[in-house]
Chimera marker file (.cmm) of the C-alpha trace (Angstrom):
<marker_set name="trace">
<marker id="1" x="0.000" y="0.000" z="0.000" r="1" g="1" b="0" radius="0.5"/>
<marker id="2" x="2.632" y="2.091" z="0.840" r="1" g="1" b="0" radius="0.5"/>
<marker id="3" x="4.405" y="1.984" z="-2.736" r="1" g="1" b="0" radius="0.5"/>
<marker id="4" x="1.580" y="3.061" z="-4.277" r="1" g="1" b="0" radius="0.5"/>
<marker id="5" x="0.557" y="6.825" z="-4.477" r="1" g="1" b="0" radius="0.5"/>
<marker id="6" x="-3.394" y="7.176" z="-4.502" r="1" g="1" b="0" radius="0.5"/>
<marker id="7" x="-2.788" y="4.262" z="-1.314" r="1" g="1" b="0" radius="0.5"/>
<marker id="8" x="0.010" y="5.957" z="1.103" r="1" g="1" b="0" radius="0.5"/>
<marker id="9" x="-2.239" y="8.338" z="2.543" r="1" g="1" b="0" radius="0.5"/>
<marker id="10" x="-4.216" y="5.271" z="4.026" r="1" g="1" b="0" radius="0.5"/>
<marker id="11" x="-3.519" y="4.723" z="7.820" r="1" g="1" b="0" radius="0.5"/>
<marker id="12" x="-2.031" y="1.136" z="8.480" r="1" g="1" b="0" radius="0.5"/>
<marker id="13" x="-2.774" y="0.035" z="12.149" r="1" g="1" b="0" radius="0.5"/>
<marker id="14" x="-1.306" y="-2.886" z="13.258" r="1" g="1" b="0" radius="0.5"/>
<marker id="15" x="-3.544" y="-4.661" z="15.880" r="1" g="1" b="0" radius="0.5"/>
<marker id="16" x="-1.839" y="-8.080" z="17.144" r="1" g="1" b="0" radius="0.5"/>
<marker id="17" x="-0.782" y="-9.737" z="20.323" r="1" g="1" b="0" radius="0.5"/>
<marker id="18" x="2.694" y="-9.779" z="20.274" r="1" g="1" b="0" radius="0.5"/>
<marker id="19" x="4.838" y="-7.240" z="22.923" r="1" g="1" b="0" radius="0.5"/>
<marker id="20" x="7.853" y="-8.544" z="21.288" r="1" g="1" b="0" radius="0.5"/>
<marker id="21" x="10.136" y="-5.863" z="20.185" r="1" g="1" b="0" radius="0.5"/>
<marker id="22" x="11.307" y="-7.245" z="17.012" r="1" g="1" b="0" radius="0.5"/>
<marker id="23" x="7.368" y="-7.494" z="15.381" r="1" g="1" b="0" radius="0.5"/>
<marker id="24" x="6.940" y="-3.948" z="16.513" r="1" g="1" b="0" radius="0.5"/>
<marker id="25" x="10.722" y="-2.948" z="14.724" r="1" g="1" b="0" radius="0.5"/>
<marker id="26" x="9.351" y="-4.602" z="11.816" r="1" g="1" b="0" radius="0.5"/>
<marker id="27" x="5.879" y="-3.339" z="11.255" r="1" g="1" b="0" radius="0.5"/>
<marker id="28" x="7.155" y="0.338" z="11.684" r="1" g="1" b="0" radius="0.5"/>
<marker id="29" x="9.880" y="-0.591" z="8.585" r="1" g="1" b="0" radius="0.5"/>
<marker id="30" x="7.359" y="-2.250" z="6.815" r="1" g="1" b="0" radius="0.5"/>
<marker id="31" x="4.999" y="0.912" z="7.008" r="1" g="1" b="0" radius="0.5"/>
<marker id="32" x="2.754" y="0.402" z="9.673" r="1" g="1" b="0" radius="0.5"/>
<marker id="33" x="1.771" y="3.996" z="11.092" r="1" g="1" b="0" radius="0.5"/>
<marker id="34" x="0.905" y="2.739" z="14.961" r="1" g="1" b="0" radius="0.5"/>
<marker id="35" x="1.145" y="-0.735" z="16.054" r="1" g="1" b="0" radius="0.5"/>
<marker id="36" x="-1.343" y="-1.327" z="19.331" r="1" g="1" b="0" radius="0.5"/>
<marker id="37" x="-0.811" y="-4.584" z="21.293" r="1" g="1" b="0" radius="0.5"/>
<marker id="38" x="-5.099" y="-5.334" z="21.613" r="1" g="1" b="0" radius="0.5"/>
<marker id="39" x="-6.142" y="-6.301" z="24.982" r="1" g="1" b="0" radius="0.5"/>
<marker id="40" x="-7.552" y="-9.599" z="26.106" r="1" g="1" b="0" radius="0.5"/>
<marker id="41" x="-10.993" y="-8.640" z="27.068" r="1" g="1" b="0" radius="0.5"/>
<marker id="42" x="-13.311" y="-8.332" z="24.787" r="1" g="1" b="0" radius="0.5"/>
<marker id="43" x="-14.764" y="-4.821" z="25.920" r="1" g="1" b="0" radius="0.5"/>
<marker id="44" x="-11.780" y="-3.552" z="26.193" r="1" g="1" b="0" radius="0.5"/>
<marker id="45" x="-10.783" y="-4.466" z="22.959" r="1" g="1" b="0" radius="0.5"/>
<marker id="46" x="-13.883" y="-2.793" z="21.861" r="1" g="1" b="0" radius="0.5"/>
<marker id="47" x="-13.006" y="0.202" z="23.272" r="1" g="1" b="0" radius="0.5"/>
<marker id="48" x="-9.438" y="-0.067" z="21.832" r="1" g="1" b="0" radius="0.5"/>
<marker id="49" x="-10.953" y="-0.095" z="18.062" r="1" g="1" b="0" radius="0.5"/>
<marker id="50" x="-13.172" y="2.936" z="19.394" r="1" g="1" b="0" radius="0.5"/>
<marker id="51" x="-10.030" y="4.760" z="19.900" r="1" g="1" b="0" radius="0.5"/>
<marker id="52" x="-8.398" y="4.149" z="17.213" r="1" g="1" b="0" radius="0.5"/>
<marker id="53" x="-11.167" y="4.806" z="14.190" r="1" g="1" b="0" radius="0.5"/>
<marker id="54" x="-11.103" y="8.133" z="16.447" r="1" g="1" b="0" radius="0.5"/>
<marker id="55" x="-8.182" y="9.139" z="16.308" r="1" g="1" b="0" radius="0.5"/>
<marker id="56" x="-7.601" y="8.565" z="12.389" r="1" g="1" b="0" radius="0.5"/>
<marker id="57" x="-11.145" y="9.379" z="11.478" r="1" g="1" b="0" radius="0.5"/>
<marker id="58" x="-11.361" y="12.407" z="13.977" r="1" g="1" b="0" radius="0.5"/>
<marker id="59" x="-7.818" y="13.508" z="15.743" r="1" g="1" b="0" radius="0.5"/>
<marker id="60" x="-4.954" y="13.140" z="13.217" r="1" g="1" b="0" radius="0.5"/>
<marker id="61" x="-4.136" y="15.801" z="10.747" r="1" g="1" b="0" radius="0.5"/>
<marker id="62" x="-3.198" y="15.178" z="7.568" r="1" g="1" b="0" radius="0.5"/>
<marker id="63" x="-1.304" y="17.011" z="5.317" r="1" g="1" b="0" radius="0.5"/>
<marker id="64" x="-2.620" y="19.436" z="3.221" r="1" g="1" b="0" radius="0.5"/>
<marker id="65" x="-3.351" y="18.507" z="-0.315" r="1" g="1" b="0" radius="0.5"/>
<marker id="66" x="-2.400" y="21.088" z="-3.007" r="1" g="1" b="0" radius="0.5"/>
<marker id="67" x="-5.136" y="21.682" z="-5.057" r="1" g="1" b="0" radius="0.5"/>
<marker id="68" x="-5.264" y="20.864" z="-8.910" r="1" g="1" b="0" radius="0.5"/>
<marker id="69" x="-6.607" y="24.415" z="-9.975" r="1" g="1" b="0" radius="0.5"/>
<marker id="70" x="-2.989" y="25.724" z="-7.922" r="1" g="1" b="0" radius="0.5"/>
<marker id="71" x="-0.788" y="23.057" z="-9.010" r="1" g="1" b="0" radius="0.5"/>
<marker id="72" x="-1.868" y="23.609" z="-12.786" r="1" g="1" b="0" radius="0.5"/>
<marker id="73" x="-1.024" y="27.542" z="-12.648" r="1" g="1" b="0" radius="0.5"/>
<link id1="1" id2="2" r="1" g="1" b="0" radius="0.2"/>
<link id1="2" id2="3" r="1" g="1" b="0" radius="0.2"/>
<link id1="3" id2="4" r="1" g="1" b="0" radius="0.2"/>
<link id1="4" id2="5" r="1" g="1" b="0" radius="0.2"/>
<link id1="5" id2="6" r="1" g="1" b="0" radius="0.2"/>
<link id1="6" id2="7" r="1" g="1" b="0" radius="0.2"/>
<link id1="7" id2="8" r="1" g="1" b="0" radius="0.2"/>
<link id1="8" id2="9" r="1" g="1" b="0" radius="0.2"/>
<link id1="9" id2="10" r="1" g="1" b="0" radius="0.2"/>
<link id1="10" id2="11" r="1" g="1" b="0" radius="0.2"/>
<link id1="11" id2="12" r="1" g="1" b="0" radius="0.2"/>
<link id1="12" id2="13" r="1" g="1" b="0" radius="0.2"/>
<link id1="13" id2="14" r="1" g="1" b="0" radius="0.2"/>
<link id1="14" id2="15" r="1" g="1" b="0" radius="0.2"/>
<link id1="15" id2="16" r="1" g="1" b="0" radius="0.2"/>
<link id1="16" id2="17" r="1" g="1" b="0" radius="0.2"/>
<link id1="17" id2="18" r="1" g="1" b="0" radius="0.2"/>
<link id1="18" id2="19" r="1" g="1" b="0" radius="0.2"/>
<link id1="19" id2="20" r="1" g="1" b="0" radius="0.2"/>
<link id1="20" id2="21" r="1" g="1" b="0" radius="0.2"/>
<link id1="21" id2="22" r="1" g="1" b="0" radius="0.2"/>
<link id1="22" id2="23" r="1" g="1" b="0" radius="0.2"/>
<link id1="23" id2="24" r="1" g="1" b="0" radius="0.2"/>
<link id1="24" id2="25" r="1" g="1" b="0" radius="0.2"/>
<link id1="25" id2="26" r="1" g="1" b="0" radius="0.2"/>
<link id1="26" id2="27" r="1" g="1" b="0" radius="0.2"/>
<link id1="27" id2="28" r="1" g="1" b="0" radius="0.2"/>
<link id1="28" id2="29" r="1" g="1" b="0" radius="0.2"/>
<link id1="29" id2="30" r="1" g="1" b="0" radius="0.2"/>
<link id1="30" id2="31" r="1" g="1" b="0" radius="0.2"/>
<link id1="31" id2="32" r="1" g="1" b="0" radius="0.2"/>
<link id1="32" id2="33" r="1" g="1" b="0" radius="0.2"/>
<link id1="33" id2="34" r="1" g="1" b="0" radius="0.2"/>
<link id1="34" id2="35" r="1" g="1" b="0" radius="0.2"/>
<link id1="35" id2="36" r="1" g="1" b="0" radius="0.2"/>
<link id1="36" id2="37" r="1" g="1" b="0" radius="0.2"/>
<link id1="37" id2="38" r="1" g="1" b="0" radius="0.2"/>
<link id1="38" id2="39" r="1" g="1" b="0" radius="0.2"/>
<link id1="39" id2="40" r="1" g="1" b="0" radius="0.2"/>
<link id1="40" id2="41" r="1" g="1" b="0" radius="0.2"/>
<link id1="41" id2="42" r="1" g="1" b="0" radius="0.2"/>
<link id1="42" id2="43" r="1" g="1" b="0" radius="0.2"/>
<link id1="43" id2="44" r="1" g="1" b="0" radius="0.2"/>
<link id1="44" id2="45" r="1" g="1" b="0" radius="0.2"/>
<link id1="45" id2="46" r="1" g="1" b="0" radius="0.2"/>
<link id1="46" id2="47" r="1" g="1" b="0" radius="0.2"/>
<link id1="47" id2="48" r="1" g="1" b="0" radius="0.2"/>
<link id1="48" id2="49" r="1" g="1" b="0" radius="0.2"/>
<link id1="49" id2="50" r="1" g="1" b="0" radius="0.2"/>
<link id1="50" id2="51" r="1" g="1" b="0" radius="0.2"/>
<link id1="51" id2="52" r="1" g="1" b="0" radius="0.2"/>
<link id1="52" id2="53" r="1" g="1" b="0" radius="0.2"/>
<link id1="53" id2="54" r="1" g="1" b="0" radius="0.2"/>
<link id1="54" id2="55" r="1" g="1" b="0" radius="0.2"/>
<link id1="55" id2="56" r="1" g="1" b="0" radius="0.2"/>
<link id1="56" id2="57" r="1" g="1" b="0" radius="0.2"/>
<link id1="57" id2="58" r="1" g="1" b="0" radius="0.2"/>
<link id1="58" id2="59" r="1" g="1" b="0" radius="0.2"/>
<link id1="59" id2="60" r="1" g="1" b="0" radius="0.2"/>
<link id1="60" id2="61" r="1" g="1" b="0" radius="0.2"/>
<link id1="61" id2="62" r="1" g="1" b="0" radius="0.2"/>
<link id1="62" id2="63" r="1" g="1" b="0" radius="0.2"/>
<link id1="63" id2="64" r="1" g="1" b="0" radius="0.2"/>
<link id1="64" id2="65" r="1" g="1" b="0" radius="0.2"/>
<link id1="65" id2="66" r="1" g="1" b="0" radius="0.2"/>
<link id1="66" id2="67" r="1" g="1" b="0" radius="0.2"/>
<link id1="67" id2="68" r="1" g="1" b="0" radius="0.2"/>
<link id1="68" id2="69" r="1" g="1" b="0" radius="0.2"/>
<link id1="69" id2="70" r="1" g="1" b="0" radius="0.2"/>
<link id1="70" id2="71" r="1" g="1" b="0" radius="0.2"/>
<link id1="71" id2="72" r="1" g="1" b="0" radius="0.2"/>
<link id1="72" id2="73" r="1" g="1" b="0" radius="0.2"/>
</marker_set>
């Protein structure tokens, strides 16, 4: 997803079990833009998806896309 242009913008969330630090180095190289270690308990997890579509539907700023009228002059 990364590689490809219209894609990039796309958040990639890593939701797994592991704590180990060698999954987390590697998700962040592969392109992975947060990696959250999802809790046991099912409401909890719940909650932990909550969060998340929050934060990249709602929270994050992205940057600012030039637009094609300014780009073309």
């Amino acid at each position: 997803m990364k590689a490809e242009p219209q894609l990039r913008q796309i958040p990639v969330v890593m939701l797994t079990s592991s704590r180990q630090g060698p999954d987390v180095e590697r998700c962040y190289k592969l392109g992975a833009n947060a990696y959250v270690v999802k809790p046991v308990d099912f409401g909890q997890f719940a909650e932990a998806v909550k969060t998340i579509g929050k934060f990249w539907a709602v929270l994050n700023e992205l940057p600012l896309r030039r637009a094609k009228s300014a780009s073309a002059g």
